[in-house]
N, C-alpha and C positions, 0 to 999 in steps of 0.2 A: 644491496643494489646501489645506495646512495653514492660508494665510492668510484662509479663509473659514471659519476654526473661532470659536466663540465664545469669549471670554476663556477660562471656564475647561476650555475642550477646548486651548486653546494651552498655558495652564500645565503641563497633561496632559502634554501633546506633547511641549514643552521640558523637563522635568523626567525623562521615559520617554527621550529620549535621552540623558542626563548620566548617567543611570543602566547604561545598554547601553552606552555611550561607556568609562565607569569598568570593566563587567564584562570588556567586550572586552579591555580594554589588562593587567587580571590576568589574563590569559590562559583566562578563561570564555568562552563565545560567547555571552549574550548574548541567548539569541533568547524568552528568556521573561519573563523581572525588567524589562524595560522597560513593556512591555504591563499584566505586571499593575500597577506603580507606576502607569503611568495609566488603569487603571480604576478604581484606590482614588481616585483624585485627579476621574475624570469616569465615572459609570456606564455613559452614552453613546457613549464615545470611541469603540469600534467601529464602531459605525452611522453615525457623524460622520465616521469617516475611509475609510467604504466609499462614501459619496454620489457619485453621478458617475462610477463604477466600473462597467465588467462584468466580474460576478464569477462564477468559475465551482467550485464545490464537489467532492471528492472521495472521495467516504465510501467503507466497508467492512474486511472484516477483513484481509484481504492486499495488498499491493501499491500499497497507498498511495504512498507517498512516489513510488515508480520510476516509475507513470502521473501524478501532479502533474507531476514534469520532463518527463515526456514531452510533456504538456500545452504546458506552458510554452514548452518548447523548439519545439513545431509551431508555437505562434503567435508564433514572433518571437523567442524569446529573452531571457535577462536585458536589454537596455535597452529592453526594449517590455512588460515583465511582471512585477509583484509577486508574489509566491511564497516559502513557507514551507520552501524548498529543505533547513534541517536537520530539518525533521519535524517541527519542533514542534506539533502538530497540535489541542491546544485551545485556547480563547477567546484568555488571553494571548500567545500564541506567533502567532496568527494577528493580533492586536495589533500586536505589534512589527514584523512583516512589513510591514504595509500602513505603519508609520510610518516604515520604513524607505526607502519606496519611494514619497513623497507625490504623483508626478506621474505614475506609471503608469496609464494607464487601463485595462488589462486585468490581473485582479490570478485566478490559479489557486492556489487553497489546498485543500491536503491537511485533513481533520476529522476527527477521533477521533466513531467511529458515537454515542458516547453523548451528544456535543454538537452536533450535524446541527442540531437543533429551535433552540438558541440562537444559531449561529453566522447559521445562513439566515434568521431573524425580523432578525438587525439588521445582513445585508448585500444581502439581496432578490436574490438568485443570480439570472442568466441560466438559466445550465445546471448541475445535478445529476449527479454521476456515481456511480452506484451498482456497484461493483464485483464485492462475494462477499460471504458473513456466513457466518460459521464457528465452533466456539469457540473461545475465547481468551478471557484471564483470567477464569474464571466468577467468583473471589472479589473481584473490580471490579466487572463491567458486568452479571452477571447471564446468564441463559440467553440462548443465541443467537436463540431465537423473539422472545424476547421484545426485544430488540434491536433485529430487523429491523422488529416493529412500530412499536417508535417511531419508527425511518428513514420506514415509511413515513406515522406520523401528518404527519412535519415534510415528506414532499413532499406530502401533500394538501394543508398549510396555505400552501403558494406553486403556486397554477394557471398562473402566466403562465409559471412557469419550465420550461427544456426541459430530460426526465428521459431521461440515455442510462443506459441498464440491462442488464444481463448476463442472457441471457435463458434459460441453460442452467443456470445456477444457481434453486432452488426459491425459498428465500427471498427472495432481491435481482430476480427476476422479481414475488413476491408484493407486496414494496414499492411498484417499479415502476408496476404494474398501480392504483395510488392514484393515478399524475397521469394527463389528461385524453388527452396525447396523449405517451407515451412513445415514446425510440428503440431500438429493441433490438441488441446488438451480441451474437452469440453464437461460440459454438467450444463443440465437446465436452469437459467438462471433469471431471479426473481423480477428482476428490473430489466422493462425492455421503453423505457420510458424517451429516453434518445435513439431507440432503433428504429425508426420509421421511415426512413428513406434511405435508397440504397448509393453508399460509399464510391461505387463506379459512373452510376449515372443518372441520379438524383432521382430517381425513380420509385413508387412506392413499396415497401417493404413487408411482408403478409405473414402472419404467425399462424401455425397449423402443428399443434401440440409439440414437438420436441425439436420441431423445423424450423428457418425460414428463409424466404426468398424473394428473388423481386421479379415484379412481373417483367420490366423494363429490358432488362438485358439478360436474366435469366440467373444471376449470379444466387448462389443458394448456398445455404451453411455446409460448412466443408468436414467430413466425414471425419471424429475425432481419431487421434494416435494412441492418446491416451481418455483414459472416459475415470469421472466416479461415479461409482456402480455401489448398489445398497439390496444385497442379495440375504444373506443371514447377519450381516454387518456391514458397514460401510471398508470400502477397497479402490485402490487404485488399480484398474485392467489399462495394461499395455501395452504394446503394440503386438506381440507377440501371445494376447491372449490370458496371460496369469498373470492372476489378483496377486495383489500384496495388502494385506489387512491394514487399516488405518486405523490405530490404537492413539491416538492424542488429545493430549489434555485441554487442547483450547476449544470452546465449544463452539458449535455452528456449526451450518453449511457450508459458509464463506470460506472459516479456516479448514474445512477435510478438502476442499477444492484447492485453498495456496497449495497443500501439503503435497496432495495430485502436480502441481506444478513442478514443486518443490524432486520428488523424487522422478520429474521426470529430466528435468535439468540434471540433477545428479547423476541420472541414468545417460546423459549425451556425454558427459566429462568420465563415464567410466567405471560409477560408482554401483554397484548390486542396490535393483533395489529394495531388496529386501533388508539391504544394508542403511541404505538411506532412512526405511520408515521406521527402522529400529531408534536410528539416530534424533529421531524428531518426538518418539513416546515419551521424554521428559520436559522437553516444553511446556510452560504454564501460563508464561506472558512474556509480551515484547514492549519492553518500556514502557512496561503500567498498563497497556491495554490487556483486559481482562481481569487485572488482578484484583484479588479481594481481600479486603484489609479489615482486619477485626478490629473491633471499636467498642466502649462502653453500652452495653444495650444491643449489639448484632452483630453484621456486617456489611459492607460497600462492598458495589464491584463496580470497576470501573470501567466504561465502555466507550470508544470514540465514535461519532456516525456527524459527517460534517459535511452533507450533500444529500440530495433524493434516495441514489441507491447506496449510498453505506446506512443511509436509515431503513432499507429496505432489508438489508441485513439485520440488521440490528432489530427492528420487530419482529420480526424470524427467532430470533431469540429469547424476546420478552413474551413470546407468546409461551413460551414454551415455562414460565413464572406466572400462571395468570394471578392476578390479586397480590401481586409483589409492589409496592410503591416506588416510584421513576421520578427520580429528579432529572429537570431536562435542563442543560445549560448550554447558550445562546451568547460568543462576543462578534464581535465584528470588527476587531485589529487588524493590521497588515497581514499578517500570519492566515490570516482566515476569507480575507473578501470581505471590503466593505459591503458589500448587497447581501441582503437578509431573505430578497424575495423567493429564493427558494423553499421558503419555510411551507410557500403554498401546495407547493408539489409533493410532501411529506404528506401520505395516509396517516395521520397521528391519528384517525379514528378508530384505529387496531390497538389504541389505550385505554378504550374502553373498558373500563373495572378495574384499573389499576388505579389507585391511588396516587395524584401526580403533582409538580411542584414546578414552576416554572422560576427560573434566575436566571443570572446574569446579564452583560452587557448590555444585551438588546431584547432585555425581559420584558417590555412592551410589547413589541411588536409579536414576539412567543405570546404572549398572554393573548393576542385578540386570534392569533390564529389558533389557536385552543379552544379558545371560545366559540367560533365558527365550526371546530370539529365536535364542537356538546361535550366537552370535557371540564367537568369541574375541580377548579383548581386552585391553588392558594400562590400566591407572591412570595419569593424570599430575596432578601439580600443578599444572602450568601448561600453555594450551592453546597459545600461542604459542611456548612452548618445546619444546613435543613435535612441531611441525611444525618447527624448527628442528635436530632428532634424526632427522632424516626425509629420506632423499636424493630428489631428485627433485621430479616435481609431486606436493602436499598440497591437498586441501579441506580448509579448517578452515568446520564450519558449526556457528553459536551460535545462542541465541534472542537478545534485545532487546540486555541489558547483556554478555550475554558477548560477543556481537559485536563492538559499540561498543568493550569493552575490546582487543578482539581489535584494533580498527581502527586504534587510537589507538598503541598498541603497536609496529606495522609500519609505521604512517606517520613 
C-alpha cells in the first residue's frame, strides 16, 4: 500500500521505520517512536496508511488489549491482520502498527477511550467495539461520565460504522445507543460500580437482577444480539439463536465474554462463527497477562487488574484458588495514574484466607488499605522476589507498570 503514498507520506514511512528499525535492535520495542517520527514528518500519515483498509476499533476501560487479540486472532491471525498486539494503543503506536503491516487489509486496533474521536475521523472504522468505562486514571482522562460521552460523540460522527456494544454495562450501552443501528453483546456483569446514573438524563439508575434502567427517562438495558449463556458449558448464542461452544484457554468470565465479542465482530466481517471460536481455543496469553511461568519451588501466574472493576474480575478469579497466596503490586508512574485513591473502592476483603503480600511503588498506601480490609500481611521490596519466597502456585497481580515490570523480569 505504502507505494501509493504521496512523496512525503513515503518519506514519513521510510524514515518511521529506520527509526523502529534502530529502537528495536537497542533492545526497545519500538512500537511508538516510529509512528510519531512520521506524523511530525506528515500530519496525514495515519489516514494515508489506513485507505483501503477495514478497520475495526476497540475502545474502553478494561480489557482491551486481550479482546483486540482475540479479534485478530478470529479473523485469521497475524498474516491476515495488522494489530497493535503490544498495546500501544494511541495515535502513534497505532501509527507504527499499520506501518508495520502495509499489505494487511484487515487491520484491529486497540484505542485509548480518550483518542476514539481522533483515531476513527482518520481511519473511517468498519466496526466499533465498545467494551466497559469505568474509572481509571481520573488525573489523565477526567471523570468516567465524561469519557464515555465523548466515545459516544465520536460513534455518532461515523453512521456507516457497525457499533458492537456491551449492553449490561450503563455507560457503554449509553455510548452505544448514539449509532443508528448497534450490536449489543451482553453477560451479567460484576461491577456496576459507575452505573448509577443514567447516561441520557442524569437520572437515577436501578438494578433488578439481569436488568437495568432509569426511572428518569425510561431508558433500560437493551435486549442483547449476542448473549453468553452457561447451559451444560459455557457458549456464545447469536443472534439467530445457535450456541457455539467457548473452549478457551484464558480463564474467567471476563475472557469467555471478550471471546463473545470477539466472535461476534468476526461474525459482521463474514467470518463462521464457529470458525472464529475454533480460532481462539489455543490462546493462553496476551502479553504476559495470564501467563504462568515455572520457577524454582512452583509457579507465578501473572495477572493485571489496575482499577475497581478489572480487580473485580480478577477476584472472580482468585476466588476460584482459595488459600493460594497473592502478591499484590501497586506503582503510580505516568503509565498508571498518579492517584492511588482507588485502592478504596477495591473489596480486597474477598482475600480473605489467602496468603498476601503487598509491594511496590505505592506499597504504603496498599499496606494501610489492607489493613482496613483485616488482611494480614507482610511488606516486600520486590514483587517478583516475594513470589520467588513462596513455595508453590503464587498470583502476582499488578496495575499497568508493575505488571509489565513483573513480566519482563520472569520472562
Amino acid at each position: 500500500m505504502t507505494d501509493r503514498l504521496p512523496p512525503r507520506a513515503r518519506l514519513a514511512v521510510a524514515a518511521a521505520r529506520s527509526v523502529s528499525g534502530m529502537a528495536r535492535r537497542t533492545g526497545r520495542n519500538g512500537s511508538v517512536i516510529g509512528g510519531r517520527v512520521a506524523t511530525v514528518l506528515d500530519r496525514r500519515v495515519l489516514a494515508r496508511l489506513a485507505v483501503g483498509r477495514t478497520v475495526v476499533l476497540v475502545t474502553g476501560t478494561n480489557g482491551k488489549t486481550t479482546t483486540t487479540s482475540m479479534i485478530a486472532r478470529a479473523l485469521g491471525g497475524d498474516g491476515e491482520v495488522a494489530t497493535n498486539h503490544l498495546g500501544a494503543n494511541m495515535p502513534d503506536g497505532i501509527t507504527t502498527a499499520l506501518l508495520d503491516a502495509p499489505d494487511r487489509r484487515l487491520a484491529v486496533m486497540e484505542v485509548d477511550e480518550s483518542y476514539l474521536g481522533e483515531v476513527a475521523a482518520a481511519t473511517d472504522p468498519a466496526v466499533v467495539v465498545l467494551l466497559n468505562f469505568s474509572r481509571d486514571q481520573l488525573d489523565r482522562v477526567g471523570e468516567v461520565r465524561t469519557v464515555a460521552r465523548r466515545v459516544g460523540d465520536a460513534v455518532a460522527a461515523h453512521p456507516r460504522a457497525r457499533v458492537v456494544a456491551f449492553a449490561d454495562d450503563v455507560l457503554c450501552a449509553g455510548a452505544g445507543l448514539r449509532s443508528a443501528a448497534p450490536l449489543w453483546v451482553s453477560s451479567p456483569s460484576s461491577w456496576t460500580g459507575d452505573a448509577g446514573v443514567c447516561p441520557r438524563c442524569d437520572g437515577p439508575v436501578t438494578h433488578a437482577g439481569l436488568r437495568w434502567s432509569c426511572g428518569g427517562c425510561g431508558l433500560e438495558r437493551p435486549p442483547g444480539n449476542w448473549a453468553l449463556v452457561c447451559d451444560d458449558g459455557w457458549s456464545a448464542r447469536g443472534p439467530d439463536g445457535v450456541e457455539v461452544p467457548l473452549e478457551i484457554a484464558l480463564p474467567g468470565h471476563a475472557n469467555r465474554l471478550n471471546a463473545t465479542f470477539a466472535i461476534a465482530v468476526a461474525a459482521e466481517l463474514g467470518v463462521a462463527p464457529a470458525v472464529a471460536a475454533a480460532r481462539l481455543r489455543g490462546l493462553e496469553q496476551v502479553e504476559g497477562r495470564y501467563r504462568t511461568v515455572t520457577r524454582p519451588g512452583g509457579t507465578t501466574r501473572l495477572l493485571l487488574a489496575k482499577n475497581p472493576a478489572g480487580w473485580a474480575q480478577v477476584l472472580d478469579l482468585l476466588d476460584e484458588g482459595p488459600g493460594r497466596p497473592v502478591v499484590v503490586a501497586v506503582n503510580s508512574r505516568e503509565a498508571d495514574g498518579r492517584d492511588v485513591s482507588w485502592l478504596w473502592d477495591v473489596p480486597f476483603e474477598r482475600l480473605a484466607g489467602h496468603p498476601v503480600v503487598a509491594a511496590g511503588d505505592r506499597v504504603a498506601e496498599l499496606s494501610v488499605r489492607l489493613a482496613y480490609a483485616g488482611l494480614p500481611h507482610r511488606i516486600a521490596d520486590d514483587a517478583v522476589g516475594a513470589t520467588r519466597d513462596t513455595l508453590g502456585a503464587v498470583d502476582l497481580v499488578g496495575n499497568y507498570t508493575a505488571f509489565h515490570d513483573a513480566a519482563r523480569v520472569l520472562a
